[in-house]
MOPAC internal coordinates of N, CA, C and O (Angstrom, degrees):
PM7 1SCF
backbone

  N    0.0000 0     0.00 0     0.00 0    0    0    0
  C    1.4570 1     0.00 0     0.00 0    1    0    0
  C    1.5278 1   109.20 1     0.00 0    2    1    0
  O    1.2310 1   121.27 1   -43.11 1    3    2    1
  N    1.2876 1   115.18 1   136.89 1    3    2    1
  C    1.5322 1   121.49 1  -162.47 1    5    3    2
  C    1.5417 1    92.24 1   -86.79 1    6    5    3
  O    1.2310 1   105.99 1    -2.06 1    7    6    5
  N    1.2977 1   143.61 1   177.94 1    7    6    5
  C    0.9540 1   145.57 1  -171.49 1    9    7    6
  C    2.0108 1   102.97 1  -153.39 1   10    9    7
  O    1.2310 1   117.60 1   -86.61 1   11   10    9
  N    1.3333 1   122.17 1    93.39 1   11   10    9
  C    0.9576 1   148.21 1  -156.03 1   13   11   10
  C    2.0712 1   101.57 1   -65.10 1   14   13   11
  O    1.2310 1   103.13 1   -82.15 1   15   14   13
  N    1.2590 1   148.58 1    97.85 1   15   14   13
  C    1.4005 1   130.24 1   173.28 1   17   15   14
  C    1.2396 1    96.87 1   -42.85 1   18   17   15
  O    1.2310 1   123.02 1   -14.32 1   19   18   17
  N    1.6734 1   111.83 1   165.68 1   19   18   17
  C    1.2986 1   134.39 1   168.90 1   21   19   18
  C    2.0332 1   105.66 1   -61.90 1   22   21   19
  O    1.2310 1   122.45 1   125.90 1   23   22   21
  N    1.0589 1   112.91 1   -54.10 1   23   22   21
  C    1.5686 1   114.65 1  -178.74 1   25   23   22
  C    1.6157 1   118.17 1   -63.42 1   26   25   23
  O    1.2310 1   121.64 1   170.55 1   27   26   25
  N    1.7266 1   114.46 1    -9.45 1   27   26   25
  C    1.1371 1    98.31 1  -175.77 1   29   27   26
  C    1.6112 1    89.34 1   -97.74 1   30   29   27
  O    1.2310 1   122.27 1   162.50 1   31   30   29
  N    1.2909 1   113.26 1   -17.50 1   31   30   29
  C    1.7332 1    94.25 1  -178.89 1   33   31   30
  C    1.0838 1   113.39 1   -92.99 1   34   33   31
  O    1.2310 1   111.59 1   166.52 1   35   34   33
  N    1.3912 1   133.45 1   -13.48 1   35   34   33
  C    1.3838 1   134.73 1   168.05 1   37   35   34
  C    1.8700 1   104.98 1   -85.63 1   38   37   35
  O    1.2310 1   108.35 1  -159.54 1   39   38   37
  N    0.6469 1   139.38 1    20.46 1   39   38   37
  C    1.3727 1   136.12 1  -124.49 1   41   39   38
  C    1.8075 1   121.07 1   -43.19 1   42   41   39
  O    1.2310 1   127.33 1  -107.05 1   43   42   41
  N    1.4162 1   103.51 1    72.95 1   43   42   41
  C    1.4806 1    99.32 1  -168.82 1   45   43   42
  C    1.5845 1   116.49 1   -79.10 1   46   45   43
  O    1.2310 1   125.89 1  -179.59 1   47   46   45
  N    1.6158 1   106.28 1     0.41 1   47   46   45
  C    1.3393 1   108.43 1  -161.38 1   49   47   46
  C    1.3244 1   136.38 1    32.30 1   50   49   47
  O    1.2310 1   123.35 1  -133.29 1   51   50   49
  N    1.6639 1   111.17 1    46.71 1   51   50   49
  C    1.2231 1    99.19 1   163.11 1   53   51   50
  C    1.7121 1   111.35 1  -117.52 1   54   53   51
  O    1.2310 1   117.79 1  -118.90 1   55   54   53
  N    1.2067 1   121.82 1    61.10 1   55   54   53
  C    1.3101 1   138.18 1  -162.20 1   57   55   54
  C    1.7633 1    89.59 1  -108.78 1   58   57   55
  O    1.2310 1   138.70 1   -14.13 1   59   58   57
  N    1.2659 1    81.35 1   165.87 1   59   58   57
  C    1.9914 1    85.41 1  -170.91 1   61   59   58
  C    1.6417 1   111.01 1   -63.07 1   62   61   59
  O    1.2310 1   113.34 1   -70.06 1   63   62   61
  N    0.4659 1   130.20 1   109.94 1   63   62   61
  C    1.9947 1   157.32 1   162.91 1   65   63   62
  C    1.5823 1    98.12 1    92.31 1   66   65   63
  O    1.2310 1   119.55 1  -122.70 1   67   66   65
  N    1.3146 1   118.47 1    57.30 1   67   66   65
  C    1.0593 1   138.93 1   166.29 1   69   67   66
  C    1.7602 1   124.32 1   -82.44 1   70   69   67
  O    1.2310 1   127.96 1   -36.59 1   71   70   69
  N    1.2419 1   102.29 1   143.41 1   71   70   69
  C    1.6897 1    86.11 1  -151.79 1   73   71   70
  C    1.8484 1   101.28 1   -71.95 1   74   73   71
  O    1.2310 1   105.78 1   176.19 1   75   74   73
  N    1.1280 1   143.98 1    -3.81 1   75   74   73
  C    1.0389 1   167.35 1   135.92 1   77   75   74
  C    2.0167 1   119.40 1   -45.33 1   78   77   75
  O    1.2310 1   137.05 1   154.12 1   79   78   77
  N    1.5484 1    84.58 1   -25.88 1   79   78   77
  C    2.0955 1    80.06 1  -172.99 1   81   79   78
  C    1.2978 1   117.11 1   -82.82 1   82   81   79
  O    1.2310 1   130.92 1   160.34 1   83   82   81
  N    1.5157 1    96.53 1   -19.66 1   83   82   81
  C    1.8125 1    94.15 1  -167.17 1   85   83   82
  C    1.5594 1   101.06 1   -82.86 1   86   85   83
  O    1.2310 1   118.86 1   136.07 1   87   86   85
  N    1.3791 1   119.77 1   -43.93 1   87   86   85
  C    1.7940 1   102.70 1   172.15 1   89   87   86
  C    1.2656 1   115.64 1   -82.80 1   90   89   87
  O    1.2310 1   112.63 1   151.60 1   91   90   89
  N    1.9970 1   131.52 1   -28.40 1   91   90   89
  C    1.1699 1   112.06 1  -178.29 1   93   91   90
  C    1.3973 1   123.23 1   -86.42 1   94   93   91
  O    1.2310 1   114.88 1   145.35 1   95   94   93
  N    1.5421 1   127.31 1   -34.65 1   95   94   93
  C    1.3171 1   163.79 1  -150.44 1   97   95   94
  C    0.9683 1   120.62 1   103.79 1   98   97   95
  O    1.2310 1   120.45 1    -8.93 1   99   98   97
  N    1.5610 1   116.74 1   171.07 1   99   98   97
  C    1.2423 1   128.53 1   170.44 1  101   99   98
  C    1.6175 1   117.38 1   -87.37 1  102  101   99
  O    1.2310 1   124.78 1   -73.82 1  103  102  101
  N    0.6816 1   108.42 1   106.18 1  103  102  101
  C    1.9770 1   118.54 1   179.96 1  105  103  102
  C    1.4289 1   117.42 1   -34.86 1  106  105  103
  O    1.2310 1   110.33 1   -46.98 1  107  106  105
  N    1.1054 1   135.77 1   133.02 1  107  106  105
  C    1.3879 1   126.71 1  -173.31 1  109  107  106
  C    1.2779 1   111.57 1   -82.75 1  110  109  107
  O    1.2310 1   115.83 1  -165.30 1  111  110  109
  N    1.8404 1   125.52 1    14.70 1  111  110  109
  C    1.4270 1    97.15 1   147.86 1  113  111  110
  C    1.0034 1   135.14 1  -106.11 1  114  113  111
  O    1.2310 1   128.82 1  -158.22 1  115  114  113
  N    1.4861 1   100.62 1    21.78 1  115  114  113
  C    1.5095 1   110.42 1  -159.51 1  117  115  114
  C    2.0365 1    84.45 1  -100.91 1  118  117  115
  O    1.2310 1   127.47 1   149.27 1  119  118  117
  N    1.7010 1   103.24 1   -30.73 1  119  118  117
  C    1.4830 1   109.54 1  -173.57 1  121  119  118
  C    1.9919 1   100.60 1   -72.72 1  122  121  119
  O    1.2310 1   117.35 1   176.03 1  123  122  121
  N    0.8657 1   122.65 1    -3.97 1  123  122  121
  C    1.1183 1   147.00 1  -163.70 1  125  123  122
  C    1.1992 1   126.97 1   -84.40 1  126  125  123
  O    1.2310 1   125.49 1   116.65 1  127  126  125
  N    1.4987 1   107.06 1   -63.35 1  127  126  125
  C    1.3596 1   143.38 1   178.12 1  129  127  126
  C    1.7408 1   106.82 1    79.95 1  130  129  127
  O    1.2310 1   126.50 1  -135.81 1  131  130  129
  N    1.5106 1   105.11 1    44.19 1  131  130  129
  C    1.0784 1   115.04 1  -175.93 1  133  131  130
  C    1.5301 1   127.97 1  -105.54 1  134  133  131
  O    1.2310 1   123.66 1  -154.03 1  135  134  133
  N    1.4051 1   110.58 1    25.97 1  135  134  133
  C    1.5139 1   115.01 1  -147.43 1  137  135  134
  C    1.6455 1   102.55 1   -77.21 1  138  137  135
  O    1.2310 1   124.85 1  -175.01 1  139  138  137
  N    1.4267 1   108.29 1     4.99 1  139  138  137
  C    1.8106 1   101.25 1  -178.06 1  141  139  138
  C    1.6624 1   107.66 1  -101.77 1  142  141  139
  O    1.2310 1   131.59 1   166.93 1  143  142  141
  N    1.7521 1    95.24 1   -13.07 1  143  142  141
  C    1.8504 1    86.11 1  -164.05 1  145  143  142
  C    2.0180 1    79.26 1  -129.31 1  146  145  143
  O    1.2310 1   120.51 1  -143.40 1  147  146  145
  N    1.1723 1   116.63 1    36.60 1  147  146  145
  C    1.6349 1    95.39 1  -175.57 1  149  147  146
  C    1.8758 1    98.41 1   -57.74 1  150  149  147
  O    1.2310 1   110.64 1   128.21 1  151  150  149
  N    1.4364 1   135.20 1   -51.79 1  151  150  149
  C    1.9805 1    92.77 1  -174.82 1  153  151  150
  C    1.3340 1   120.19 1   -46.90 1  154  153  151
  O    1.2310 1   105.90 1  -167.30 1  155  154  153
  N    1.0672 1   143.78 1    12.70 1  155  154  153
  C    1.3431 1   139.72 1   158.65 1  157  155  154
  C    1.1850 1   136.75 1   -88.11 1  158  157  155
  O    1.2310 1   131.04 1   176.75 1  159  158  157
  N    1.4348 1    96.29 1    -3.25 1  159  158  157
  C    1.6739 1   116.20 1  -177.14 1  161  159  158
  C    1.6847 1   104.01 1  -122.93 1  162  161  159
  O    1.2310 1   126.08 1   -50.96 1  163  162  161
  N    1.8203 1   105.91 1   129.04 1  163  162  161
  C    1.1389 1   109.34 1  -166.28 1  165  163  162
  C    1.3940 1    96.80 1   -68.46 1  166  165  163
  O    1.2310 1   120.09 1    12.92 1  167  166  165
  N    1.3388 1   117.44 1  -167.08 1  167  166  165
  C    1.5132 1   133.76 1  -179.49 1  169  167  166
  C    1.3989 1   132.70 1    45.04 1  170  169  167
  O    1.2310 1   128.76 1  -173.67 1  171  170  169
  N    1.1743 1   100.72 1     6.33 1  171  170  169
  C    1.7772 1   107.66 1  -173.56 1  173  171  170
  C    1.6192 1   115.08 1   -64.79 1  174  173  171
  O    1.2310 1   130.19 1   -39.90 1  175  174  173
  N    1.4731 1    97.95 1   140.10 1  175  174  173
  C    1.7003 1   102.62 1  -157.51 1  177  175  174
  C    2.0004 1    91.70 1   -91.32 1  178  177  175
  O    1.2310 1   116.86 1  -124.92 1  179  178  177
  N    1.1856 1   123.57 1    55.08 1  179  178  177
  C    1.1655 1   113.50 1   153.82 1  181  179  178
  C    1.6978 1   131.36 1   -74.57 1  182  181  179
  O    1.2310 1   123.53 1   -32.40 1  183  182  181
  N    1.0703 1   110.84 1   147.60 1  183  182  181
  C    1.2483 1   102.29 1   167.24 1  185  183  182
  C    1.6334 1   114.84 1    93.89 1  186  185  183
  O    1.2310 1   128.28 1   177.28 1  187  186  185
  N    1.4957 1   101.66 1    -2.72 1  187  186  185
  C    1.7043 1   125.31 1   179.79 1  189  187  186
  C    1.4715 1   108.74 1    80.86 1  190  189  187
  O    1.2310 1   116.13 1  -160.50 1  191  190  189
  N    1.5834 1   124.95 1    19.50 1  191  190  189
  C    1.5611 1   139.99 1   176.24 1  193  191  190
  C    1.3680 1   104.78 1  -128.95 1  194  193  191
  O    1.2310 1   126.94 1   -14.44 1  195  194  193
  N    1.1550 1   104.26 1   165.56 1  195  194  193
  C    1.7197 1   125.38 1   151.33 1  197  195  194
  C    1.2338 1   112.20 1   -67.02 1  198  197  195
  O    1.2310 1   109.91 1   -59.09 1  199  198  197
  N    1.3983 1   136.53 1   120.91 1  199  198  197
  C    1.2370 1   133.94 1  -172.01 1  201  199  198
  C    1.7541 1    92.61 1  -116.53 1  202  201  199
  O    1.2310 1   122.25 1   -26.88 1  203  202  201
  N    1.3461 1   113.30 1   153.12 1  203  202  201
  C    1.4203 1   131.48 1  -165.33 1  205  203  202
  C    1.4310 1   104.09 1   -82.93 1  206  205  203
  O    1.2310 1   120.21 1    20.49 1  207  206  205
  N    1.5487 1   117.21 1  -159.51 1  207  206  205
  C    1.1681 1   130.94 1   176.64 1  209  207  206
  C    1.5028 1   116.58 1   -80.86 1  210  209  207
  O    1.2310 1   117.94 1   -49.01 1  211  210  209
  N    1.6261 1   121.53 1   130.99 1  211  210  209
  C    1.3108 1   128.10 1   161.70 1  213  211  210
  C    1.5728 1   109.25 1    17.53 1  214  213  211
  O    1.2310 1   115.43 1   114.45 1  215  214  213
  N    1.4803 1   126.27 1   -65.55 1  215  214  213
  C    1.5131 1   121.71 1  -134.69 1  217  215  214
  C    1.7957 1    83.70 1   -95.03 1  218  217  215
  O    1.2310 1   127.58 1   153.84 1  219  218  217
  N    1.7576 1   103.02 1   -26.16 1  219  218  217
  C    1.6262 1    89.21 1  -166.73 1  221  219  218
  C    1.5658 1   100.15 1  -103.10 1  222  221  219
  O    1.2310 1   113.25 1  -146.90 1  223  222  221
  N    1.0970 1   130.36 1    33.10 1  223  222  221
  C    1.7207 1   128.15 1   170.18 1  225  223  222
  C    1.5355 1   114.97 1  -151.86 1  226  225  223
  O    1.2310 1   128.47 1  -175.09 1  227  226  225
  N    1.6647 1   101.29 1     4.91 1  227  226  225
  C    2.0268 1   101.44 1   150.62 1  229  227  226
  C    1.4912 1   124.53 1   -42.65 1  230  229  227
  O    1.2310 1   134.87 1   139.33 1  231  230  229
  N    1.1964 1    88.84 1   -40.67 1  231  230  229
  C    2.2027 1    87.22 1  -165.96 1  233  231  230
  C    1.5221 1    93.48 1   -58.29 1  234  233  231
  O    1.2310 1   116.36 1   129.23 1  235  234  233
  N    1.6101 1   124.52 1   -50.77 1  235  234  233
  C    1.5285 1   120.82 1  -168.39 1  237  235  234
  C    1.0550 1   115.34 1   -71.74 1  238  237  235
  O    1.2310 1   116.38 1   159.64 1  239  238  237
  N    1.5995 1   124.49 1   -20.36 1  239  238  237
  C    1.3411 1   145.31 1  -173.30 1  241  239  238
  C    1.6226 1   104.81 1   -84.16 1  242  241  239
  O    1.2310 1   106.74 1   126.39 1  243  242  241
  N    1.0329 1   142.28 1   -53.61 1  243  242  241
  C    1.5106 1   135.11 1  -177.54 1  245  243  242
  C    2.0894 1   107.13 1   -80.25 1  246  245  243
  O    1.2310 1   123.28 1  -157.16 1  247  246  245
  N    1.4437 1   111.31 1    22.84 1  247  246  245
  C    1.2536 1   104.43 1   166.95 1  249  247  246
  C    1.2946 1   105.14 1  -130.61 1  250  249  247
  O    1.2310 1   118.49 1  -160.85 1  251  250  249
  N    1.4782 1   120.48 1    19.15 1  251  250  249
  C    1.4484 1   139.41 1   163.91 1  253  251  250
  C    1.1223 1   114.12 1   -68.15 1  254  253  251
  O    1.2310 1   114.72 1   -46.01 1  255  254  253
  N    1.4909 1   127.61 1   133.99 1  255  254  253
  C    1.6184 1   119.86 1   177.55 1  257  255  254
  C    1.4823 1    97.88 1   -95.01 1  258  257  255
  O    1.2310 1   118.88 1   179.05 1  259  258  257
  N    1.4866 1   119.75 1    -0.95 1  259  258  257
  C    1.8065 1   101.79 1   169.04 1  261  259  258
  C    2.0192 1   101.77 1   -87.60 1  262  261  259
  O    1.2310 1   124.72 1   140.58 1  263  262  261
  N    1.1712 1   108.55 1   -39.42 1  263  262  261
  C    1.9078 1   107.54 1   155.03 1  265  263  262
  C    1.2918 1   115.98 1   -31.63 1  266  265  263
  O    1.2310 1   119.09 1   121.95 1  267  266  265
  N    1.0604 1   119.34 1   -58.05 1  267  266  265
  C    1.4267 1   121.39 1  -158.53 1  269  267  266
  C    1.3396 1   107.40 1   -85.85 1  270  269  267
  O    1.2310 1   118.81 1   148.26 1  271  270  269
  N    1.4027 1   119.88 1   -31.74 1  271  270  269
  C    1.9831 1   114.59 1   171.83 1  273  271  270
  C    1.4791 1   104.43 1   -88.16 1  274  273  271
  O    1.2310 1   107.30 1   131.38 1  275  274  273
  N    0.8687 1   141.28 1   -48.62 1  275  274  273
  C    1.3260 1   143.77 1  -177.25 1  277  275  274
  C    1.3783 1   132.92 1   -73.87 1  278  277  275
  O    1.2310 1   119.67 1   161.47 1  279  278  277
  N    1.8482 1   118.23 1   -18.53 1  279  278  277
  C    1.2432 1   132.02 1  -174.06 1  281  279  278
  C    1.8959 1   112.73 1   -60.69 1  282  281  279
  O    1.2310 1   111.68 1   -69.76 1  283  282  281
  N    1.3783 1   133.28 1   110.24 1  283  282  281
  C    1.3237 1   118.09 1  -160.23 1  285  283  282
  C    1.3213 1   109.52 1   -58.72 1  286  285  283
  O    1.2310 1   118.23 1   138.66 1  287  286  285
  N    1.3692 1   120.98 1   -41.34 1  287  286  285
  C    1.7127 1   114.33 1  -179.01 1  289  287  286
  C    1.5864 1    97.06 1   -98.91 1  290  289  287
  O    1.2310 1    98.20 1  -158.31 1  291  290  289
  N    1.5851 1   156.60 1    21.69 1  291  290  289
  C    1.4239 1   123.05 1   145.39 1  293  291  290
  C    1.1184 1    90.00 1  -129.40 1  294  293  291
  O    1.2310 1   105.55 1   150.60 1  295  294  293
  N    1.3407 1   144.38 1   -29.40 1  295  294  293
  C    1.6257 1   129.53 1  -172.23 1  297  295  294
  C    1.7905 1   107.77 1   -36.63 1  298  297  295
  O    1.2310 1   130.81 1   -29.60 1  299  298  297
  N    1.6174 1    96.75 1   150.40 1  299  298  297
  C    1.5173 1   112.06 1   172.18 1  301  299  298
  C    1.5211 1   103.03 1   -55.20 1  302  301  299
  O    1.2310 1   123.00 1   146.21 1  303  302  301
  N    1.3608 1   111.86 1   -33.79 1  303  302  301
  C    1.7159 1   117.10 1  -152.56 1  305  303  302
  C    2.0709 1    94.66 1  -130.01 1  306  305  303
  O    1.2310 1   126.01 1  -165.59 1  307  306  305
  N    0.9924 1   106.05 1    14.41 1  307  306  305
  C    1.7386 1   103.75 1   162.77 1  309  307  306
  C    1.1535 1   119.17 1   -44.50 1  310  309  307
  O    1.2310 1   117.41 1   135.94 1  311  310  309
  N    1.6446 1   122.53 1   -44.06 1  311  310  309
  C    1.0858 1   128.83 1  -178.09 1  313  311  310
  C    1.7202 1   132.59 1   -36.80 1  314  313  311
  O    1.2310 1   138.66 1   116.37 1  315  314  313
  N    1.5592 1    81.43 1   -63.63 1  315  314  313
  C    1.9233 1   125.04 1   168.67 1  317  315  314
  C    1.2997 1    95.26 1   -65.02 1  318  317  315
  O    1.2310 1   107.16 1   119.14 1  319  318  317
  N    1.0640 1   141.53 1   -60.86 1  319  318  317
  C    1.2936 1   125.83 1  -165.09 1  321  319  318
  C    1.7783 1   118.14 1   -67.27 1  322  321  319
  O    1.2310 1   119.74 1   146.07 1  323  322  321
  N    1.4112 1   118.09 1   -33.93 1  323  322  321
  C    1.3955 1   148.93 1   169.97 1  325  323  322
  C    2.0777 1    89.10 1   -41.06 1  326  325  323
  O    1.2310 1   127.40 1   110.38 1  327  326  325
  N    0.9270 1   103.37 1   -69.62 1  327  326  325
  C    1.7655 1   127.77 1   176.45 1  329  327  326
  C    1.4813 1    96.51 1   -35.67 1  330  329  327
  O    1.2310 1   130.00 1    84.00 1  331  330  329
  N    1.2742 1    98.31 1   -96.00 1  331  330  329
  C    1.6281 1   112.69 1  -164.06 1  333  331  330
  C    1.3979 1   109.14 1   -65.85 1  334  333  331
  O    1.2310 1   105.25 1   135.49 1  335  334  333
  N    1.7278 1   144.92 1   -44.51 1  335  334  333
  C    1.2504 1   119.77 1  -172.89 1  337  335  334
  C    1.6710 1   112.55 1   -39.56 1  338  337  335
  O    1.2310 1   131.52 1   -13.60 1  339  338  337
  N    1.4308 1    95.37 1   166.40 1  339  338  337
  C    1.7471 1   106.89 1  -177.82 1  341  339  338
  C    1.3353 1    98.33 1  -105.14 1  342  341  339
  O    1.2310 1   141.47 1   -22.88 1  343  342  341
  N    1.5120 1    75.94 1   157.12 1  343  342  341
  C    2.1818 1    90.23 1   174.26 1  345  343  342
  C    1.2833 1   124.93 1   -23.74 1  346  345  343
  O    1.2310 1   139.24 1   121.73 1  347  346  345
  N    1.5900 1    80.29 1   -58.27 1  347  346  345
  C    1.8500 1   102.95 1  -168.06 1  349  347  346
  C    1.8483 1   101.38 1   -59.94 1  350  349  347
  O    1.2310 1   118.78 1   150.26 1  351  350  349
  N    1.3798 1   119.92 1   -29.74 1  351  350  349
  C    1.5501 1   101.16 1  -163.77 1  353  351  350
  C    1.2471 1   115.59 1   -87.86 1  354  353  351
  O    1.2310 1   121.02 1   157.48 1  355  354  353
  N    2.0240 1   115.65 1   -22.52 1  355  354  353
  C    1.3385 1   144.34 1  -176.25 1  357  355  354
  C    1.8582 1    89.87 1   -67.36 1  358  357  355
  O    1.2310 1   117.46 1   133.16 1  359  358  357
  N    1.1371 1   122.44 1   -46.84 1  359  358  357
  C    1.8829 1   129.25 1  -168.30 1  361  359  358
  C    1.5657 1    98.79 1   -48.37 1  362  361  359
  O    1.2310 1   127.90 1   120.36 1  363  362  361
  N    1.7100 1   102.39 1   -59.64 1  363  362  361
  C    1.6566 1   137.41 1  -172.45 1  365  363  362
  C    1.3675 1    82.48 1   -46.46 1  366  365  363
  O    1.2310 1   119.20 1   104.27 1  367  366  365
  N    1.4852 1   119.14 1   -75.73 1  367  366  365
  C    1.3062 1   108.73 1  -146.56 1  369  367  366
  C    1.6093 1   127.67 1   -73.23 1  370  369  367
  O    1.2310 1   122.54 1   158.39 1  371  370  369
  N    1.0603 1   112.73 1   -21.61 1  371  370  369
  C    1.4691 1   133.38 1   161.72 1  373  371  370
  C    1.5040 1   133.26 1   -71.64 1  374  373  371
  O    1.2310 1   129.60 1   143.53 1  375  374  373
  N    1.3418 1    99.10 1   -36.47 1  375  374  373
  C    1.6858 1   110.11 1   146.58 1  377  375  374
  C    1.3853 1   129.53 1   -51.59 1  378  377  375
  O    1.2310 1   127.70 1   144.69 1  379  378  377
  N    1.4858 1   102.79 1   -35.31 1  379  378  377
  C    1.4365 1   114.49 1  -175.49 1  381  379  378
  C    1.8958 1   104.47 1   -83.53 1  382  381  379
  O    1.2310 1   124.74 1   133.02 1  383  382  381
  N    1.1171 1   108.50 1   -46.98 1  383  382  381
  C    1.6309 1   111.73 1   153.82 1  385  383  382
  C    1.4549 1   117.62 1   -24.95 1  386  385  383
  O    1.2310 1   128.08 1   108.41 1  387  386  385
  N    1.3933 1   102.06 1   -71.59 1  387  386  385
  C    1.8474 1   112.36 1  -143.35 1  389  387  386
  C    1.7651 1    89.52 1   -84.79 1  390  389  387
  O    1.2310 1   118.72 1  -164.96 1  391  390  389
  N    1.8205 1   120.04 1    15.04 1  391  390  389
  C    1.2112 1   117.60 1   174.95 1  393  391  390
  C    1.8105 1   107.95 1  -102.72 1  394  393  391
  O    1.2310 1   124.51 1  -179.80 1  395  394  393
  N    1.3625 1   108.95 1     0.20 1  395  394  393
  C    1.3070 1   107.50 1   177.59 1  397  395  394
  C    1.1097 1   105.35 1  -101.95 1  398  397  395
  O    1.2310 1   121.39 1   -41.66 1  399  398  397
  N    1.6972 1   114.94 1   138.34 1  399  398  397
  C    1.4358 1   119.63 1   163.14 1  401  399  398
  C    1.8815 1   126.54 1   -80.64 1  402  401  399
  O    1.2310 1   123.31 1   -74.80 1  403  402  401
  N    1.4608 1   111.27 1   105.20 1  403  402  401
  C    1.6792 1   101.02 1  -165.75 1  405  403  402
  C    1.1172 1    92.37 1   -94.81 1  406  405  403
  O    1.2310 1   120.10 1   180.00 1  407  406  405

């Protein structure tokens, strides 16, 4: 199963040599290598802005259709993704967790 980045299904093109990166930037999940879990990564230029940290860009983030296939506990496809992510992105993503205070 191919595993789609967030920018090619949204297609904002600002992914690295994206026809969008060289005048807007390149998005930090694309700098990231985060294109399956970008709400987890602060600063992501969705939405044609800088979007904030996790806790302050959920509301825009759970009406994402890359949220909703990819999310490990609600995505359609969390499951599969649970499987196949790599070490390195499971480390990323749990780091980014154990940085919020609940």
């Amino acid at each position: 199963m191919k595993l789609l980045n967030c920018w090619e299904i949204n297609k904002c093109e600002r992914q690295r040599d994206g026809k969008k990166a060289k005048k807007l930037g390149e998005c930090i999940a694309s700098k990231e290598g985060m294109g399956h879990s970008c709400w987890a990564v602060a600063g992501t230029l969705c939405g044609g802005k800088i979007q904030g940290t996790f806790a302050q860009k959920i509301g825009f983030c759970t009406s994402c259709k890359v949220y909703a296939m990819y999310n490990r506990s609600r995505g359609n496809r969390g499951k599969v993704i649970n499987k196949i992510f790599s070490t390195e992105e499971k480390k990323y993503y749990n780091k980014m967790l154990e940085s919020f205070d609940y």
